[in-house]
N, C-alpha and C positions, 0 to 999 in steps of 0.2 A: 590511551588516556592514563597518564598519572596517578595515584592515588594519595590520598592527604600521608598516606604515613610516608610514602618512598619520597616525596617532595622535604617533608620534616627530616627526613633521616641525610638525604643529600643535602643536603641548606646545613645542618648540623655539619656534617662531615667537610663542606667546602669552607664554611666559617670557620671550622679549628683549624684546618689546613693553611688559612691564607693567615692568621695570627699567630702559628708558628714560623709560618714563612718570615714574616713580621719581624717577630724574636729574633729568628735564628739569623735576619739578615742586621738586625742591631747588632747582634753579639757579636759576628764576625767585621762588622764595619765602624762597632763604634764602642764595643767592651774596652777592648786590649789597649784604645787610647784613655778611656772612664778609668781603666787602671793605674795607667802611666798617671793620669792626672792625680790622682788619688794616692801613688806611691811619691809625686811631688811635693807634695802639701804635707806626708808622713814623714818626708826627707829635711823639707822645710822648720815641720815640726822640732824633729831630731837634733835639728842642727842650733835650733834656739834655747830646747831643754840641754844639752852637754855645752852650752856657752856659758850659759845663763850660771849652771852647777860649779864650770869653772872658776867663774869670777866669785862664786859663791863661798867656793873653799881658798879661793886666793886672802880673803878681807875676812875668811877665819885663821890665816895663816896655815892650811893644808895644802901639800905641794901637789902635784899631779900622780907623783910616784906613789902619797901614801894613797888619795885618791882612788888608783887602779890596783895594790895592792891586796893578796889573797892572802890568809894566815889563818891558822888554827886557833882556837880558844882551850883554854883548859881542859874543856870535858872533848878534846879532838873534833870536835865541830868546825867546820869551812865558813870564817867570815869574807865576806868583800868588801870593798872600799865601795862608797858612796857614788863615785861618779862610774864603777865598772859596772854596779847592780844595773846605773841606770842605763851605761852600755848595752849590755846585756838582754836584760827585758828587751829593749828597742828591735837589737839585733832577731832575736826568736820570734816577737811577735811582729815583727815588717819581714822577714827572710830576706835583711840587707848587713851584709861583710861590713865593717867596721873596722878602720886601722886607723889608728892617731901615731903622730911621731910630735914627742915632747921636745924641742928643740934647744929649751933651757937648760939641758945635763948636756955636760962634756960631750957624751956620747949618743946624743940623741935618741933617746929610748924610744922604743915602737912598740906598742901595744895593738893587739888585735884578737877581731873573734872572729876570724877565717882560719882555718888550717894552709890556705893558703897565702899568708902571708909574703911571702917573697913578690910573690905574683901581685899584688895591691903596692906593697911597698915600691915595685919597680913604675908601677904605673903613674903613681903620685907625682914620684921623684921626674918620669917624662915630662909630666903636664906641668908640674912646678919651671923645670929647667927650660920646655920647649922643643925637647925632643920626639914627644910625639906625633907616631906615624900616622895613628889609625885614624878612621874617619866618623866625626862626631857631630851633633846638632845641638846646639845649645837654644834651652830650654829657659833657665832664668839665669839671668847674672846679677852678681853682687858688689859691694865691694870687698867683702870677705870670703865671697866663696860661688861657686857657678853648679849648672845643675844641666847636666847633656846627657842625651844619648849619644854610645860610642858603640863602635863598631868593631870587633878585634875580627883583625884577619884569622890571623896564626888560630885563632880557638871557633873561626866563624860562626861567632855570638855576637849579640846585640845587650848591651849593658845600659842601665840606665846610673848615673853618676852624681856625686855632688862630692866636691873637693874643693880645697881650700885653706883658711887663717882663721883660728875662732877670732875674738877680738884683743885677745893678748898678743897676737903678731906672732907669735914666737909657738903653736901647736897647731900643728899642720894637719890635714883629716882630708883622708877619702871612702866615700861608705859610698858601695856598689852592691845594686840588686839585679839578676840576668834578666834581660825581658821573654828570654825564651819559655820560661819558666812562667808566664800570663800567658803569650801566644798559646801555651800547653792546654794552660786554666782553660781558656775561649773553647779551645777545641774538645776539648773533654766535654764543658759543658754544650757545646751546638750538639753534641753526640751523644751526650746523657737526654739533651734536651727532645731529640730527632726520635730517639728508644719510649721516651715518655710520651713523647708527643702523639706515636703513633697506638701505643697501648690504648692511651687516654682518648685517642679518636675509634679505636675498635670496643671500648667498655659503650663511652660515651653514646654511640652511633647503634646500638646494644639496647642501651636503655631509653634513646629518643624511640626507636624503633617500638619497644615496647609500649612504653607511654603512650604516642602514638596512636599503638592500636587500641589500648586502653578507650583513648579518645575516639578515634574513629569508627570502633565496632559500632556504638551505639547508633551511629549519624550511618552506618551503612542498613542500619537495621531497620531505620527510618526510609531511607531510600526505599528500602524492598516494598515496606508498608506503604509507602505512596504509588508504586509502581502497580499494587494490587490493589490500591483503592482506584487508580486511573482505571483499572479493566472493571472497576463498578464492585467488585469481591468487598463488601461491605462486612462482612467476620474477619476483616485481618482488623486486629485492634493492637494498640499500643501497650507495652506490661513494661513496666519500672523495672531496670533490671539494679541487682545491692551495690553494681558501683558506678549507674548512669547521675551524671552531672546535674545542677538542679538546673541549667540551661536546656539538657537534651529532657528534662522530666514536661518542664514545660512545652517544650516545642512538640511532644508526644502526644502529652495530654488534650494541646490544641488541635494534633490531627487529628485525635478519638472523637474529641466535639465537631470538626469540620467534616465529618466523614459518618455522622448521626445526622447533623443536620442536611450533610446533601443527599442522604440516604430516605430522610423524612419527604424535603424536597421532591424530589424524583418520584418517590412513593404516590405524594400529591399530585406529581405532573401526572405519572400514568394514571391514575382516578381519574384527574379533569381530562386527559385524554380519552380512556375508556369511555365516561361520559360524554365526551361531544361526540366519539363514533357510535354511542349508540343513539343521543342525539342527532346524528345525522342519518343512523340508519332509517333510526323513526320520522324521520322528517320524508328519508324517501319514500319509508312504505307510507306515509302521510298521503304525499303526493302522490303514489302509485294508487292508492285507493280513492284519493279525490278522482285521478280521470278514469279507475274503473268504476267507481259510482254516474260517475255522469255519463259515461258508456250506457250503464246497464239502466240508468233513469232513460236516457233516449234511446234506449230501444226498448225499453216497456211504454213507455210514451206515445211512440213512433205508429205501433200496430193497432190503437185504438185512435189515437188522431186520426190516421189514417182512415178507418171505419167511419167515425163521424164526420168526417169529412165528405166522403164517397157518398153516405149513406143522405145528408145535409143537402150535396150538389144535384143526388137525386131526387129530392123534394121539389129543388129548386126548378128544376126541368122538368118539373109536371108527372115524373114517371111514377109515382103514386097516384093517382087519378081514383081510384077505386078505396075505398076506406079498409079495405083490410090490408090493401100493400102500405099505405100511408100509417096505420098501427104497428104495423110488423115493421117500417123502415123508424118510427117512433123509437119503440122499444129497442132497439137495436144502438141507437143514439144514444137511451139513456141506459142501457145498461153497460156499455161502453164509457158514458162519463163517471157510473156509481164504481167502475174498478177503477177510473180514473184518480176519484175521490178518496176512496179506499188508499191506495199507494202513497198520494200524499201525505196521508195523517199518519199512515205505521211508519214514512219517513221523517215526519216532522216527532213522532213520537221515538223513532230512535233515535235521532240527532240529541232531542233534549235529553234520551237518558246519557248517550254517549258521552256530552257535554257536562254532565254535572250538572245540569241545571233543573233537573226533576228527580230531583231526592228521595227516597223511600221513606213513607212514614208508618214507622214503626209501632203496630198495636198487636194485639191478643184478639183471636177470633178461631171461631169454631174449621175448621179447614174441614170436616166431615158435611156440612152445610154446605160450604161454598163447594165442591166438586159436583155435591147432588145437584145445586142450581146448577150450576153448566151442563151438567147432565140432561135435565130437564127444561133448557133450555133448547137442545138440540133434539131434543124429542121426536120432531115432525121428521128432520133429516135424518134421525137414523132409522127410522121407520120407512121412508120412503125409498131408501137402500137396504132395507131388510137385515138392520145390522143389529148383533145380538149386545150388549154392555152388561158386564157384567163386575156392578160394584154394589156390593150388599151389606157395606159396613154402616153400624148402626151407634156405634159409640163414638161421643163425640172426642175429637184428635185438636187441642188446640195448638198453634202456634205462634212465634211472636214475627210478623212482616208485616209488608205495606200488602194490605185484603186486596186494593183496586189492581197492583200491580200481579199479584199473584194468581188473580184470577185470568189475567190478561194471560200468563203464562198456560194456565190449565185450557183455557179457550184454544190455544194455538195448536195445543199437543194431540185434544181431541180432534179438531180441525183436520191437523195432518193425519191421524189415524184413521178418521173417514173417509178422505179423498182418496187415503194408500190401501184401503183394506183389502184384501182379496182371500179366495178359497172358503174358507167356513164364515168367513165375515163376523168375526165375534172380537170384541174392544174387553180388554180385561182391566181394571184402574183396583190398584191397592196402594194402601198407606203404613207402612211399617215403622211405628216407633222403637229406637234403638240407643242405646245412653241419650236421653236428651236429642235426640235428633229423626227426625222425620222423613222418612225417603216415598214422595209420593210417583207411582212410575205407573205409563201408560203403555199397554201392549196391544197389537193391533196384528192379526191375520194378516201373511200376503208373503211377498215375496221381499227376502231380505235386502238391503243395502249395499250397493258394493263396497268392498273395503277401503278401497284406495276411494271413494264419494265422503265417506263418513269423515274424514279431519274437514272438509271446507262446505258442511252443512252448516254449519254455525256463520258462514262469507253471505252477507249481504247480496242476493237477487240469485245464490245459486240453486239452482235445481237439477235433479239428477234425471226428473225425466219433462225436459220441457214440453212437450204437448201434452200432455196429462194435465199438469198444474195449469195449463193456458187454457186447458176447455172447464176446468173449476174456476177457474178467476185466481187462481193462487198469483202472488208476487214475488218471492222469494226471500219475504222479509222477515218474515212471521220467527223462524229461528233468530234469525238477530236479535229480533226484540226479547226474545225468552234471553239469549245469553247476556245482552243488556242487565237486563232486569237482576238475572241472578248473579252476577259480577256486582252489581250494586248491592247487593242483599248479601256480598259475600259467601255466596253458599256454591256446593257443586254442581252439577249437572252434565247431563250424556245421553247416549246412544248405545243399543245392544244389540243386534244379532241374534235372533234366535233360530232354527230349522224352519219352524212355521210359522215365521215375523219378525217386527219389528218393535224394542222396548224402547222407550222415551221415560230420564227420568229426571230426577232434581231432589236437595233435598231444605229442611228448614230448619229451626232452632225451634224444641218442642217447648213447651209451657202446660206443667202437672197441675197449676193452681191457678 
């Protein structure tokens, strides 16, 4: 692939080249005759100004002799006569021999500005008489005078001519220029021209080259900067450099703008992509926990349907017959429907908190009161299981929650605490206030939690020892709704491990005043 500067620098170098070619084929096919034409019209000239001068000095009564003659003045000074000055001049400034023969003296006097004289003289006198050999083209004729190239053998030159009669009849003129001497001129100049030509293509071809790169660094510097914004590399940025064009300033500037905003762009797409994959993860784990909820509903469902069912069919077939089997298959019924009952509301109560649609309402209440009540609510059960509690706090701890929700929580922890107790069977409940915040935790005798149990205590219907919790009526709900609850209330809660138990805790937003 070419690049803009080797393309500029050939196109430079083939354009001089073919306009010397140009030149050099004018000069040699069409100078040397622009010459000739131009020594004719000078010939022309010549031949009208030394007529014109003749007849000038004839009608002042000056002859031709005084005319061409030379003489000294006084102070040894070289004057000329009037019509030789104008010889003269002609002759140096055309490089054309000039011979007249005055044919009005006895002896025909011949005047010339060639040294070779004889040689002109002899020629006239051919072309006058008809003796000439050589071979000639006649170029203009007159009636006074003709205007040829001629040919001489003997000197194998080419002359260009004009000979003739001024219009006195009686001064005879042949003025001769070589043409070898133009042929010379041409070739000198196709050869001065050929030496220049090619300099001026090696300077020239120099300085498009440099220009060039001038121009095209910039525009390669942008290529690179594009090639790096394609692979995304969003730090390659554009910089002005002190002698980028204000064409490449712009065109730079606009790829610094198109390469912010597709960098903004892209930024935006991976956001709304990240958000739809975690929207769609949530969607899945949505839907994985819709059919593991109604999993774990029909199979909590399932075993006391069942029951009441069994237990209904047997009424119905008489097998009660005796009033204490007909109580016992009663009670069986209904205490089969009251878990029944029971799992609907902790799910329709954690659905509404789940949903947003059971809001916490937020007050100031004594939290040292509301434990005791639960406490002493549960009074008969823990007595009945011979369980020790031991919470003896007497000052009151307020804080700022929803009372009905947070009690719901303190219910479930005691709850689980009683169901799990084991060994000394002693329930410890303390309330720690710490900057502004309240850690009330429930500790209970027995035997620890396994580790790997503890992250999906808080999973809706799990249990870690399901025959345990199914001969308490447990559901597996009851943590749910405490994490419910305190995810609405914004606060923490957990589980802890200890040697000889298990801690349950949570904490609140205290209130001094």
């Amino acid at each position: 692939m070419k690049s803009i500067r080797s393309r500029l620098t050939v196109t430079f170098i083939g354009l001089i080249a073919v306009i010397l070619a140009v030149i050099w084929g004018v000069n040699k096919w069409y100078l040397e005759d622009f010459y000739v034409t131009k020594k004719v019209q000078a010939l022309n000239g010549a031949y009208e100004a030394i007529d014109s001068r003749i007849e000038e000095n004839k009608e002042n009564g000056i002859s031709i002799e005084d005319a061409m003659r030379r003489e000294k003045d006084a102070d040894g000074n070289i004057t000329e006569g009037n019509l030789q000055r104008l010889i003269r001049n002609f002759s140096d400034s055309a490089n054309v021999s000039v011979l007249i023969i005055d044919n009005s003296t006895e002896d025909a006097t011949v005047y010339s500005t060639s040294r070779d004289t004889k040689f002109l003289k002899d020629r006239i006198d051919r072309y006058i008489f008809g003796w000439a050999k050589a071979k000639y083209t006649i170029l203009e004729e007159n009636d006074q005078y003709k205007i040829q190239k001629t040919y001489d053998p003997q000197r194998e030159s080419m002359y260009l001519e004009s000979w003739g009669f001024f219009s006195d009849n009686s001064t005879a003129f042949i003025m001769s220029a070589p043409l070898s001497s133009i042929g010379e001129s041409v070739r000198l100049a196709n050869q001065f021209l050929l030496y220049v030509g090619m300099i001026a293509v090696l300077i020239g071809a120099l300085v498009v080259y440099l220009v060039a790169k001038q121009i095209t660094m910039p525009i390669y510097k942008l290529s690179n900067l594009s090639e790096r914004m394609s692979d995304l590399d969003f730090n390659a940025k554009y910089e002005s450099g002190k002698h980028d064009m204000e064409e490449i300033q712009v065109l730079g500037n606009s790829m610094n703008t198109l390469s912010e905003r597709l960098e903004e762009t892209i930024s935006a797409l991976k956001s709304a992509n990240n958000q739809l994959t975690k929207d769609i993860e949530e969607k899945t784990k949505i839907d994985e926990m819709r059919k593991d909820f109604i999993a774990n509903v029909s199979h909590e469902l399932k075993t006391p349907i069942a029951l009441i069912q069994g237990y209904a069919e047997g009424l119905q077939e008489g097998m009660g017959e005796e009033k204490e089997s007909r109580d016992y298959y009663c009670d069986v019924i209904v205490d089969e429907a009251n878990k029944m009952n029971k799992m609907v509301k902790q799910l329709l109560t954690l659905s509404s908190l789940e949903s947003g649609n059971d809001k916490p309402v937020m007050d100031r209440f004594n939290l040292t009161e509301l434990v005791r009540g639960v406490v002493n609510a549960s009074k008969i059960l823990l007595e009945q299981n011979e369980i020790q509690v031991d919470f003896d706090a007497q000052t009151p701890v307020y804080v700022w929650a929803d009372e009905f929700k947070i009690e719901q929580v303190v219910i479930n922890y005691l709850s689980n605490a009683i169901h799990h107790i084991d060994g000394e069977k002693k329930i410890i409940i303390k309330m720690l206030p710490e900057n502004n915040i309240v850690r009330v935790s429930v500790f209970n005798t027995g035997t620890p939690i396994p580790e790997d149990a503890i992250p999906n205590l808080w999973t809706k219907f799990y249990k870690v020892d399901k025959a345990r919790t199914r001969a308490y009526g447990g559901t597996g709900i009851g943590l749910s709704i405490v994490k419910a609850i305190m995810d609405a209330h914004n606060q923490q809660y957990g589980v802890k491990n200890w040697e000889n138990g298990v801690e349950f805790w949570f904490t609140l937003d205290g209130s001094n005043s």
